[in-house]
N, C-alpha and C positions, 0 to 999 in steps of 0.2 A: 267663356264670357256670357251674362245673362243676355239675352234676347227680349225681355221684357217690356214690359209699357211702364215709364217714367214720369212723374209730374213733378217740376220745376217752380219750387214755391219764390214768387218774388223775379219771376220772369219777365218784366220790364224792367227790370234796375238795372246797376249799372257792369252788374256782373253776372246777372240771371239772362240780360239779352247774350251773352257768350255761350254762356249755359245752353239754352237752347238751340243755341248755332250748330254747338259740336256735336248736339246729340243727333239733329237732325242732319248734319251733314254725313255720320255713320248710321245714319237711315235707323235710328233707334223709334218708335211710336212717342211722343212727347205730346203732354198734355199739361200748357203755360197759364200758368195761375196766377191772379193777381187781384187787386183790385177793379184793375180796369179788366179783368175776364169776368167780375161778379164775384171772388172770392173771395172772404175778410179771415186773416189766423187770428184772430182779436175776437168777434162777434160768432165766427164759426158758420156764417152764411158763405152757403155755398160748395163747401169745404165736399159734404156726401157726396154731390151730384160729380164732383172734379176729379175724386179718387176714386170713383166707380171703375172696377178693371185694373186699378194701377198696382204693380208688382214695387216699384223702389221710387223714394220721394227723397227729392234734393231738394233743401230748404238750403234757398242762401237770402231769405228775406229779413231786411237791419233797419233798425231803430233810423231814423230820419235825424236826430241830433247829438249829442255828444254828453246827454246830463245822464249818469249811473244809473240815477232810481229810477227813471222811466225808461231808460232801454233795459234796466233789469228788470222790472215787469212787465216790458214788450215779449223780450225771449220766454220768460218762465210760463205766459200766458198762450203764446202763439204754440210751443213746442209742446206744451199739453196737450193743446187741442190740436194739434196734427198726429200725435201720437195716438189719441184716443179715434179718433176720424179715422186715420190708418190701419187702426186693429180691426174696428169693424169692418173694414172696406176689403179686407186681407194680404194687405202689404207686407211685402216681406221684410223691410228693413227702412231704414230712415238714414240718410246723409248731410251734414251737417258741416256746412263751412265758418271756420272759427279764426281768429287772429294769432298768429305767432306771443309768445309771451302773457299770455292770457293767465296761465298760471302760478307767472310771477306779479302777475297787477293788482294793486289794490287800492285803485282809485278810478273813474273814469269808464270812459266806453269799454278799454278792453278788458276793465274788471268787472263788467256786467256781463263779459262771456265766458265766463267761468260758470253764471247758472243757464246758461246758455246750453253748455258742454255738459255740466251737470245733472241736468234737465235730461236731456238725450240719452245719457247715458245710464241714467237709472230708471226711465221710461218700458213702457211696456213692447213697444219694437227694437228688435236688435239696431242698435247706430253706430254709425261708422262718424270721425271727426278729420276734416282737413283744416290745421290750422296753416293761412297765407301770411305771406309778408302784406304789408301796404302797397296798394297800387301803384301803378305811375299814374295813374287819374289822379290818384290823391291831390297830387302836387298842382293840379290848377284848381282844386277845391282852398287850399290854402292863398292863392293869389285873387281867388273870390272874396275869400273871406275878410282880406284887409279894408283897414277903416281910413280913408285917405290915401294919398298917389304911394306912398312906401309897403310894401310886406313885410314885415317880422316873421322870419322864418327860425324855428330854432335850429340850432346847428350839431345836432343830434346824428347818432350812426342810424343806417337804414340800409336794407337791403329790398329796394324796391322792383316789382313784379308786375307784369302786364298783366291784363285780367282774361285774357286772353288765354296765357300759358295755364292760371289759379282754374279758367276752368275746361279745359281740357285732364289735367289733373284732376279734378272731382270728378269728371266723367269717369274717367278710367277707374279710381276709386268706387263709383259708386256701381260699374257694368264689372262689378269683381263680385262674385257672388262669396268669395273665400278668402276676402279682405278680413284680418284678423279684427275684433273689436278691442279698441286700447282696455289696456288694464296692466297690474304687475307684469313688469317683462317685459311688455308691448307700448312703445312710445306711439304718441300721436302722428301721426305722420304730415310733413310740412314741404309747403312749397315757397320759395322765394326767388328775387331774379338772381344774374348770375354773379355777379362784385357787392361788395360793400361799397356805400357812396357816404354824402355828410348832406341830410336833408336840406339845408340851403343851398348848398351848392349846385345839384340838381335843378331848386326853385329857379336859381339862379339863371339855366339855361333856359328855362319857359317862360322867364320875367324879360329874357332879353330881348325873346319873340313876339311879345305882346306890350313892350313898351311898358315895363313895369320895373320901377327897382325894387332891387330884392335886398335886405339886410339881414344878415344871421344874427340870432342872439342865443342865449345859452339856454332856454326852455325853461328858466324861471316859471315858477306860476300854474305850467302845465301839467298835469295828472302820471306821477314818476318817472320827471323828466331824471332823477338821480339811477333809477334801474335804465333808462334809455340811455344813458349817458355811458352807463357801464357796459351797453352791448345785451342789456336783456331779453330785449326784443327783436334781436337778429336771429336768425335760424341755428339750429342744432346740425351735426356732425351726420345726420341722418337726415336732414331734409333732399327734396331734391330742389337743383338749381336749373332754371331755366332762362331762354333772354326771350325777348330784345333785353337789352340793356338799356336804360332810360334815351340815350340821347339815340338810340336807334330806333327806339318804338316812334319818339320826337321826328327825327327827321323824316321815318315814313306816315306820318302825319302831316307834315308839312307836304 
């Protein structure tokens, strides 16, 4: 395992604060990047001064909203200029958290990580990709998001993942110095939680806890809710499965 110094792009969000939990918790040297440390992957301020020393850069830093075009030239921009920051700085390798089903998308957030992945991995440092299921965060971003006392949740399969378990999985990913890079042969490697669930019904439990009704609808409208529907974006035969399970993550919340 590398013994390395690490820097964690996007380390106040909401899967980058885990990120640097785990690393620091196996006493890895971690150096947490953000905006609010002074570093922009946009603007490229800052960016020298943060990778100075650093051996392996864990980018799990994401687009803020859900429109294509602009988280696809969020990624294609921020992954450049960490790539090129990185060479110079003399990083060994770049890792890359990406969405399950990515490569089946062709609309929407998760088909803006396709240049995401694409980006990485035609870049000039070696990258490694862990594509995750959906959070169990996710699910009270969707009880945010409703317009009036009801949620419309579509009633879509999911096989939803604490962010918790997604990064401890990148860690180990990324402290592999002999992590194969995908290519022919080599599938991407995937983590999700551990059952299949039906996205509302899930919403359902954390609607019930917050005094919110929840209504399933069929994902009308939403960015290939017909490949979701089909199970497209549920994990492969090679991911690994990890829990809590939703409603265990839930009650030790509670």
């Amino acid at each position: 395992m590398s013994t390395g110094k690490f820097a964690v792009v996007g380390a106040t969000g909401r899967l980058g604060r885990h990120v640097v939990g785990v690393l620091s918790e196996r006493d890895f040297p971690v150096v947490p990047m953000s905006r609010a440390t002074g570093v922009d992957v946009i603007s490229g301020e800052g960016l020298a001064d943060a990778l100075t020393g650093v051996d392996v850069i864990i980018d799990v830093a994401s687009w803020h909203a859900s429109d294509q075009e602009a988280a696809t030239e969020f990624f294609r921009t921020a992954t450049a200029n960490l790539h090129a920051a990185g060479r110079r700085a003399g990083a060994d390798r770049i890792v890359a958290v990406s969405i399950i089903g990515a490569d089946k998308a062709t609309a929407g957030f998760i088909a803006a990580q396709q240049v995401h992945e694409e980006a990485n991995l035609s870049g000039p440092l070696p990258a490694r990709i862990l594509r995750a299921a959906q959070f169990h965060e996710f699910v009270g971003q969707l009880l945010d998001w409703r317009q009036g006392d009801v949620a419309y949740v579509p009633a879509l399969p999911t096989q939803l993942v604490a962010c918790r378990t997604v990064a401890e999985t990148l860690v180990d990913l990324a402290a592999d110095p002999d992590a194969a890079q995908p290519g022919p042969g080599v599938p991407v490697p995937e983590v999700a939680g551990p059952r299949r669930e039906i996205l509302s019904e899930v919403a359902e439990q954390l609607g019930a806890r917050r005094g919110i009704k929840v209504v399933g609808v069929d994902g009308s409208g939403i960015p290939d809710a017909e490949i979701a529907a089909a199970g497209g974006f549920l994990p492969g035969p090679h991911a690994k499965l990890g829990g809590p399970t939703f409603r265990e993550w839930l009650d030790a919340r509670s």
